[in-house]
Backbone as CSV, one residue per row, in Angstrom:
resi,resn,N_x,N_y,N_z,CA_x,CA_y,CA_z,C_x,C_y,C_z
1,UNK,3.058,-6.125,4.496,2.558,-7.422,4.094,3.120,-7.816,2.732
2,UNK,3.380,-7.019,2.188,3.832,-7.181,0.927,4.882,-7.700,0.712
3,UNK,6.176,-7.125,1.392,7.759,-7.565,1.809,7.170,-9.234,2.237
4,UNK,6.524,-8.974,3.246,6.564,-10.360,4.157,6.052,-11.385,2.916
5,UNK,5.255,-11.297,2.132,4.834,-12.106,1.358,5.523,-12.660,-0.263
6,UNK,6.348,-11.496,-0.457,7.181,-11.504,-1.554,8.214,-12.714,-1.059
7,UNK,8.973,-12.399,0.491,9.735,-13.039,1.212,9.169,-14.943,1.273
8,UNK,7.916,-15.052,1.436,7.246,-16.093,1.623,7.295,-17.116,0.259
9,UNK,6.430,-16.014,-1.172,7.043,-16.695,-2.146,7.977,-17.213,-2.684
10,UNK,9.253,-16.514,-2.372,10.380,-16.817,-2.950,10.919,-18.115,-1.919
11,UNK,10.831,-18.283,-0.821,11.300,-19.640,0.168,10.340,-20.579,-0.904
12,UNK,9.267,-20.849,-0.853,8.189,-21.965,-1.382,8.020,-22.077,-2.755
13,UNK,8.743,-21.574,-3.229,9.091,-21.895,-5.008,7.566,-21.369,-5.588
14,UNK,7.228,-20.138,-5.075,5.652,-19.077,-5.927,4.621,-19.618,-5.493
15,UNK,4.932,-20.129,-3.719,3.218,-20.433,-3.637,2.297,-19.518,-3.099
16,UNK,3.058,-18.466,-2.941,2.197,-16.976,-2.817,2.518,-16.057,-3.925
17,UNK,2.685,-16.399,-5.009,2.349,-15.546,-6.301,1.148,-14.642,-6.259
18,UNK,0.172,-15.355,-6.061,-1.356,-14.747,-6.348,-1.090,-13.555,-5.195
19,UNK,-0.864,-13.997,-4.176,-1.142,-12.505,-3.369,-0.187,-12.196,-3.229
20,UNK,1.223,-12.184,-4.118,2.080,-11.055,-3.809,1.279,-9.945,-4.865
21,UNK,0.661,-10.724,-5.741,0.893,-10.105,-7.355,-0.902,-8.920,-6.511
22,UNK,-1.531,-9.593,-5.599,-2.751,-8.776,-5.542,-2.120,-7.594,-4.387
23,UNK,-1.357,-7.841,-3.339,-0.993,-6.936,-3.003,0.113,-5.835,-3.317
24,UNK,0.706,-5.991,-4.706,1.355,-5.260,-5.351,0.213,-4.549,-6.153
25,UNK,-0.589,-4.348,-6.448,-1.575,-4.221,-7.256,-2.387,-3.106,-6.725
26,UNK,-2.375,-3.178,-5.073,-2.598,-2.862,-4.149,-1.983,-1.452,-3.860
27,UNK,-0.941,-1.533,-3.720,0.537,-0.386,-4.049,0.619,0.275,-4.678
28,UNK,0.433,-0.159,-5.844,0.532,0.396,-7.096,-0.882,1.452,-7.855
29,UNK,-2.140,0.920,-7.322,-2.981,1.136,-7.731,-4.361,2.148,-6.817
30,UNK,-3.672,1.596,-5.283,-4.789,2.006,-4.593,-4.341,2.653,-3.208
31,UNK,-3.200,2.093,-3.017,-2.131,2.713,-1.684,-2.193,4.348,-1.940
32,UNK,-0.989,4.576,-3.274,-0.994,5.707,-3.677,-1.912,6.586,-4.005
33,UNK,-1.758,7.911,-3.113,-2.716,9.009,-3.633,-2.153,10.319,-4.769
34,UNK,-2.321,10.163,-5.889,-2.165,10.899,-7.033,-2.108,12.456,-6.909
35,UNK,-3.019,12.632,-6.242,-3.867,14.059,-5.730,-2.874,14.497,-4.295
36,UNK,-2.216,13.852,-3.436,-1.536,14.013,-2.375,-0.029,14.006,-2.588
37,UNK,0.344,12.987,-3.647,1.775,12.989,-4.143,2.477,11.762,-2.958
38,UNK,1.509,10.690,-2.318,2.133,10.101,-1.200,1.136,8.656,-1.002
39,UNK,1.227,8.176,0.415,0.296,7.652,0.638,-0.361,8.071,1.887
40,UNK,-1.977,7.717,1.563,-2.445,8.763,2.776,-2.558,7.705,4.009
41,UNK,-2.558,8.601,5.219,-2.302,8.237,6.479,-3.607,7.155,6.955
42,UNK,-4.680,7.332,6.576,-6.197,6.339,6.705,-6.920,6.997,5.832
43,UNK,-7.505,5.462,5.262,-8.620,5.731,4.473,-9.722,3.857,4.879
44,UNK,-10.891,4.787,4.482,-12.089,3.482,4.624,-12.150,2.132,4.482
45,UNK,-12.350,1.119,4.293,-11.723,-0.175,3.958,-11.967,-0.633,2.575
46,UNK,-12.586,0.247,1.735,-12.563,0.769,0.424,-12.102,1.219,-0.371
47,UNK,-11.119,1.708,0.504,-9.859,2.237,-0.258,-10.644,3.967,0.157
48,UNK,-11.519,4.220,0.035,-11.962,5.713,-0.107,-11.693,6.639,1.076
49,UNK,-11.414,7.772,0.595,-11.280,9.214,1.779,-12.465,8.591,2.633
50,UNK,-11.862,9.170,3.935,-12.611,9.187,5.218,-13.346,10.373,5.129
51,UNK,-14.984,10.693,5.811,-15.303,11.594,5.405,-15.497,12.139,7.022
52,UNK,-14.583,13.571,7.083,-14.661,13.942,8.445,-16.078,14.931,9.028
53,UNK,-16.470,14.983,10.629,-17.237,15.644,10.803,-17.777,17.135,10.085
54,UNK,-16.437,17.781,9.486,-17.279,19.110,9.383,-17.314,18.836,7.649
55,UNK,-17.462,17.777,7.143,-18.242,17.744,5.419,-16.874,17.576,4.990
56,UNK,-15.592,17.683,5.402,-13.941,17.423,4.199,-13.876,16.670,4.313
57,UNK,-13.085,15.753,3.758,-12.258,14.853,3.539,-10.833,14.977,3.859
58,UNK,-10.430,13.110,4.680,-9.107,13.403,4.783,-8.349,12.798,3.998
59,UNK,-7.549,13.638,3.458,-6.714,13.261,2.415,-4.945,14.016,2.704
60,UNK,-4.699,13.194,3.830,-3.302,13.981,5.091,-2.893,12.736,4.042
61,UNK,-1.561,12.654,3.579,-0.377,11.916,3.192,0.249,11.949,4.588
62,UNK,1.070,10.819,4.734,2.404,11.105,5.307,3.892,10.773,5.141
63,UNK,4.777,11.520,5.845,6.358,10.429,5.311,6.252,9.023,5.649
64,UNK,5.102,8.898,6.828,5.531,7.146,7.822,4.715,6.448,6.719
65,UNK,3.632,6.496,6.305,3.077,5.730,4.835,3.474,5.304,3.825
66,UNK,4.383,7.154,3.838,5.273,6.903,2.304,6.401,5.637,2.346
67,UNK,6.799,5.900,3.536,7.969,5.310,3.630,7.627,3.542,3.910
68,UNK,6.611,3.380,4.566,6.369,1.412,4.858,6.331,1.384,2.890
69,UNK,5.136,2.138,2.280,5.279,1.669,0.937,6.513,1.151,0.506
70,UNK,7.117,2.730,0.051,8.575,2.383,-0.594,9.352,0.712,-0.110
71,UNK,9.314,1.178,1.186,10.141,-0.172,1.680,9.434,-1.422,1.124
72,UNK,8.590,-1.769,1.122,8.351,-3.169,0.442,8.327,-3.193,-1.015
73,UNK,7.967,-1.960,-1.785,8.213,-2.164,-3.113,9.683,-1.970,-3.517
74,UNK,10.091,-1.382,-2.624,12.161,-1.717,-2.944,12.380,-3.246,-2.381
75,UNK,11.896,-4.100,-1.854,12.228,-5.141,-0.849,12.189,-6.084,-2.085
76,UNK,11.199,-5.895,-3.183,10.824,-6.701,-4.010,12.219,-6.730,-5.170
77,UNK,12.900,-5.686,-5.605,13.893,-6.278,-5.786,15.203,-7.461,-5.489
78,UNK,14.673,-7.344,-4.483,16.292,-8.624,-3.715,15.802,-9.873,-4.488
């Protein structure tokens, strides 16, 4: 969403500023898991660990997460 919206602003001369700038914010702030070194595979609509049946938490990163991230925060260069 991010790519797609960066893409959107730049055709319409910044009329999606506000939500490129909230879903970069997004990326930057809440995508990434610190503790995992990635982004994790699902989490709550809170942003928070899912809390699984036997009392853990999932906190699985993956490459396919990592990688949609990267791609739109590299996209934002062009």
């Amino acid at each position: 969403m991010l790519q797609a919206f960066h893409m959107a602003n730049q055709l319409t001369s910044g009329k999606y500023q506000y939500t490129e700038d909230q879903l970069l914010s997004l990326a930057m702030n809440k995508v990434y898991y610190a503790p995992g070194h990635g982004a994790l595979y699902d989490v709550n609509s809170d942003w928070s660990l899912r809390k699984l049946p036997n009392g853990t938490y999932e906190d699985m990163v993956t490459t396919e997460a990592m990688g949609a991230e990267l791609e739109s925060l590299f996209s934002l260069s062009e």
